[in-house]
C-alpha positions as CSV (number, residue, x, y, z in Angstrom):
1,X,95.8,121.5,143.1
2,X,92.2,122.1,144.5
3,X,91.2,120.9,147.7
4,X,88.6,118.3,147.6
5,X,85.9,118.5,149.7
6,X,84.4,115.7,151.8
7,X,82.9,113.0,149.5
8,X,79.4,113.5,151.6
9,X,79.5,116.9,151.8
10,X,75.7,118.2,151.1
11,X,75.5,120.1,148.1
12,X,75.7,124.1,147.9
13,X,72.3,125.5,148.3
14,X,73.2,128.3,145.6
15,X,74.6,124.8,143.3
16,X,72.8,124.2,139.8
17,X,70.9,122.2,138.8
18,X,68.9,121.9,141.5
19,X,67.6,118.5,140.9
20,X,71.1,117.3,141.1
21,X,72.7,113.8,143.6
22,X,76.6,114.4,142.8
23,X,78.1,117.4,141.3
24,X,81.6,117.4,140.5
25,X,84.1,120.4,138.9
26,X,87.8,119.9,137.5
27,X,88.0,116.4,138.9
28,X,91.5,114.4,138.0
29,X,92.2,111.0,139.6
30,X,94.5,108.0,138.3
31,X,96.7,105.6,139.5
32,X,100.1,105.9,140.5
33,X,101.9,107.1,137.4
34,X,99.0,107.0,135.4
35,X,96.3,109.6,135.0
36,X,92.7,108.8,133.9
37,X,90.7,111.7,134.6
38,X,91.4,115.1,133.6
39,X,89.6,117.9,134.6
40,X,86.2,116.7,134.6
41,X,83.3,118.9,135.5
42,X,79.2,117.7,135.4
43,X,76.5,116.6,137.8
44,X,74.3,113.1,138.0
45,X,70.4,114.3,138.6
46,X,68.9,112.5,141.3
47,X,65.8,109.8,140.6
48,X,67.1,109.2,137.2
49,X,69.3,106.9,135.3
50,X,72.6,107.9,134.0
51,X,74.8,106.2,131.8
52,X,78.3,106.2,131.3
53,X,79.6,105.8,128.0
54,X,83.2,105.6,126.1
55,X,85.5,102.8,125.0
56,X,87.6,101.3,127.2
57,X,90.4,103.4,129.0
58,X,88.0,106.6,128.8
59,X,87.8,106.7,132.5
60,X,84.2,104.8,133.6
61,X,85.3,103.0,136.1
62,X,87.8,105.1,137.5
63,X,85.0,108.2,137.7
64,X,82.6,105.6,139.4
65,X,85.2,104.5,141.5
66,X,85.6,108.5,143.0
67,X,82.0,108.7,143.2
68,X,81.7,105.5,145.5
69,X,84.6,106.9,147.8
70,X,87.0,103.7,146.5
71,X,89.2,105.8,144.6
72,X,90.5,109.2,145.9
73,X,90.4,112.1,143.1
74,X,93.9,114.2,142.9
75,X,92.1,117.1,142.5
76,X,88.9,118.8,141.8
77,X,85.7,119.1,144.0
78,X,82.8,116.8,144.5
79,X,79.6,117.2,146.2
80,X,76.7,115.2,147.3
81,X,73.6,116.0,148.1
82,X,71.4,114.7,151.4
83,X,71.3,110.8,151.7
84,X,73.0,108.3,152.2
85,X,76.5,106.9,151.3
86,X,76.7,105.7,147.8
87,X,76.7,101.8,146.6
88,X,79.0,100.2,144.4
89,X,78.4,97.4,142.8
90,X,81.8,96.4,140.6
91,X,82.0,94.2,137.5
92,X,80.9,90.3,137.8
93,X,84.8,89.7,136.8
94,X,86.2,91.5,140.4
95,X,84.2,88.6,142.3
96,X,86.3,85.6,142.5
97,X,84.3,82.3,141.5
98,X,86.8,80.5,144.4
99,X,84.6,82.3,147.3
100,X,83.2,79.8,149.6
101,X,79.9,82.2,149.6
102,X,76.2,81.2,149.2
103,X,74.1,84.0,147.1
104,X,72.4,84.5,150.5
105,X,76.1,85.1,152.5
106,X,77.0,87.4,149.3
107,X,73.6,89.4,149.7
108,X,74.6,89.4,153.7
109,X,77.5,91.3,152.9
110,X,75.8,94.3,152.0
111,X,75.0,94.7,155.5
112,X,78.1,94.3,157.2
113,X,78.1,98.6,156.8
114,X,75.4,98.9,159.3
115,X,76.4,95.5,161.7
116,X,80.3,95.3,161.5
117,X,82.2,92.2,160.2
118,X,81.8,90.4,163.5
119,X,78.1,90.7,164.8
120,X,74.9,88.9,164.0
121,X,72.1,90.1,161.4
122,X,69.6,91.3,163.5
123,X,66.3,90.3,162.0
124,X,65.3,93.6,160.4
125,X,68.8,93.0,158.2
126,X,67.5,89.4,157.7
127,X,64.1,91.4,156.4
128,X,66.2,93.6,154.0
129,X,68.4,90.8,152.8
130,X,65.2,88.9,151.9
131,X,63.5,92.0,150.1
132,X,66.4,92.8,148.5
133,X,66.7,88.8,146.9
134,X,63.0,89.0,146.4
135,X,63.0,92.1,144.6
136,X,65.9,90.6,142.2
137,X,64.5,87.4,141.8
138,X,67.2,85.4,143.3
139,X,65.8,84.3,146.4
140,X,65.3,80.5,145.2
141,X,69.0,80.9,144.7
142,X,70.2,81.1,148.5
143,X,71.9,77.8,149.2
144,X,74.2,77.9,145.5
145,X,77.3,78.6,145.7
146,X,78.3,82.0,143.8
147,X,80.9,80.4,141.3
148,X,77.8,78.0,140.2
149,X,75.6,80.2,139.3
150,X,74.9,82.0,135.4
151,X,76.4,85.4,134.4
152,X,72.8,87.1,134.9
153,X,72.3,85.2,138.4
154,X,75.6,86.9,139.7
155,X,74.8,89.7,138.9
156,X,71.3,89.9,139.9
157,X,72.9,88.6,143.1
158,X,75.4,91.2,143.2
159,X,73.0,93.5,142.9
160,X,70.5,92.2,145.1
161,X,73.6,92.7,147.9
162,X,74.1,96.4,146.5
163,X,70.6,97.1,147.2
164,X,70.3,95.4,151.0
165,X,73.0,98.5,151.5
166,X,69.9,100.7,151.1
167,X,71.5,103.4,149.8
168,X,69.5,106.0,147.3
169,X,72.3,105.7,145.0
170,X,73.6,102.8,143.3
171,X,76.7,102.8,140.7
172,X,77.4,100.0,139.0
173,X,80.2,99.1,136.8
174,X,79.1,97.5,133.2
175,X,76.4,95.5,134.8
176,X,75.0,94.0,131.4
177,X,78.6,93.1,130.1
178,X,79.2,89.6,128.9
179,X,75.4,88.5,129.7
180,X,72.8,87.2,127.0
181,X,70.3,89.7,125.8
182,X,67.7,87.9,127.7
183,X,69.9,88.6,131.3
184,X,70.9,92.2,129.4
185,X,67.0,92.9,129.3
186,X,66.3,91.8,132.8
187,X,69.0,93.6,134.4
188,X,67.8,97.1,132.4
189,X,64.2,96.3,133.8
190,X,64.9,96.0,137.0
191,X,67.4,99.2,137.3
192,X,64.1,101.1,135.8
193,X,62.5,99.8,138.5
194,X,64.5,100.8,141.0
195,X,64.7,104.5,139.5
196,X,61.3,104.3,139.3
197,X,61.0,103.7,143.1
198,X,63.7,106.8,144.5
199,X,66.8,105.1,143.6
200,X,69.4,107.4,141.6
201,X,71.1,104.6,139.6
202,X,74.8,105.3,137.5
203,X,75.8,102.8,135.1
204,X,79.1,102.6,133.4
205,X,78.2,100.7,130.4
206,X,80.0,99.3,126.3
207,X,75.9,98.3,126.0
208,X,74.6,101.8,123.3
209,X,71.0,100.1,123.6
210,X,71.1,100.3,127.8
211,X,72.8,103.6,127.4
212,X,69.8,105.4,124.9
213,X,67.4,103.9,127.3
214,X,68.9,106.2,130.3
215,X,67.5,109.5,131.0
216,X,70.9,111.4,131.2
217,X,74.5,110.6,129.9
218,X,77.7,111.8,130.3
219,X,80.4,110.5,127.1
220,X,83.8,110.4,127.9
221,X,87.0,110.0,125.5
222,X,90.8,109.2,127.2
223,X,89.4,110.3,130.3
224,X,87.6,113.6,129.3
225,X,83.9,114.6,129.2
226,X,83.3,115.0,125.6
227,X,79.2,114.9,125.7
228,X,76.9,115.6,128.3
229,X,72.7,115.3,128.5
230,X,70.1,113.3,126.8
231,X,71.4,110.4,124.9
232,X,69.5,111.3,121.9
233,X,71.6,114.4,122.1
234,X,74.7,112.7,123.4
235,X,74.9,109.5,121.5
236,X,75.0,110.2,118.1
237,X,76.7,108.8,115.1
238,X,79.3,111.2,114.3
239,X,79.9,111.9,118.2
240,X,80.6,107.9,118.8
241,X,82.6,107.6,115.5
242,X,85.1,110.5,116.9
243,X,85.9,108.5,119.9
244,X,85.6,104.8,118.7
245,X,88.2,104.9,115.8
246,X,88.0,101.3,113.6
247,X,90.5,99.3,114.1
């Protein structure tokens, strides 16, 4: 078993690529008793959008969970380069709709990293928390309760709170799932945006549209990397057949 290193350890200099945010080599992680990832090895560029792709039980979510720090890898090596600690924002589903939260509260939260549980927002986090709603489009929503409001308002909102983290690095677990194509096409947008503006943004996504409109992807079958680069290259018909057997 390989000793992993420090989850924000700054990359190697002599690493490759160069342009790379994460670089990771022979990574396994699971659960007790049940292994999801074996021996994975690849890198996420920085200031682009990567998806991941596989059906479910290929190992998305557990692989974004190691690279936001929430699950530990068994073995394996992974690297970061400079900036700062990675968000994760998880699947709509992992929020309870019985939270007494506001959107604003929810949004809040994403700065208890800086301020602790317990102290008050100073204003410049009340100035990030209202960029961060502004720039998701949720900030009429303040006062509603989260459990009131649509599948794409949550997750904008969720988003929104992922983002008042300020982190150069957002992962996000299926963040179009379960929406209508008219949320679906908002939520793409405004991850462009953000990549657009310095953010290196990971998606674990089912959604092949979202996933051809990244600009790297990584395919993964029962928790292996079977396909790696641009999704023209990465998504095609026979490579997605192998892996997504009919039922």
């Amino acid at each position: 078993m390989t000793t992993m290193f420090n989850k924000h350890r700054p990359t190697p200099p002599d690493a490759e690529p160069r342009n790379g945010r994460v670089r990771f080599t022979d990574l396994d992680a699971g659960y007790p008793g049940r292994p999801v990832l074996r021996q994975l090895s690849s890198w996420i560029p920085a200031l682009a959008m990567t998806a991941l792709v596989g059906p479910n039980g290929s190992g998305k979510s557990t692989l974004l969970g190691v690279l936001a720090g929430v699950i530990d890898a068994t073995s394996g090596q992974l690297w970061y380069a400079e900036g700062r600690p990675p968000t994760f924002v998880p699947q709509r589903g992992a929020v309870g709709d019985a939270l007494p939260l506001t959107a604003r509260q929810t949004v809040e939260m994403g700065r208890w990293g800086e301020r602790g549980l317990w102290r008050r927002l100073t204003r410049q986090d009340r100035t990030v928390v209202d960029s961060a709603m502004e720039r998701l489009g949720v900030a009429d929503l303040t006062d509603r309760q989260l459990g009131e409001l649509s599948g794409g308002q949550r997750q904008r909102v969720l988003i929104a709170q992922g983002l008042a983290q300020q982190s150069d690095l957002l992962l996000l677990d299926e963040p179009t799932t379960g929406l209508d194509p008219e949320a679906r096409d908002r939520i793409t947008a405004l991850l462009t945006e953000l990549v657009a503006d310095g953010t290196t943004v990971v998606q674990a996504t089912h959604d092949l549209e979202a996933a051809r409109s990244a600009d790297a992807c990584l395919l993964l079958s029962d928790g292996r990397l079977v396909g790696q680069g641009p999704p023209d290259q990465v998504l095609t018909p026979v490579a997605l057949s192998r892996i997504w057997q009919p039922a």
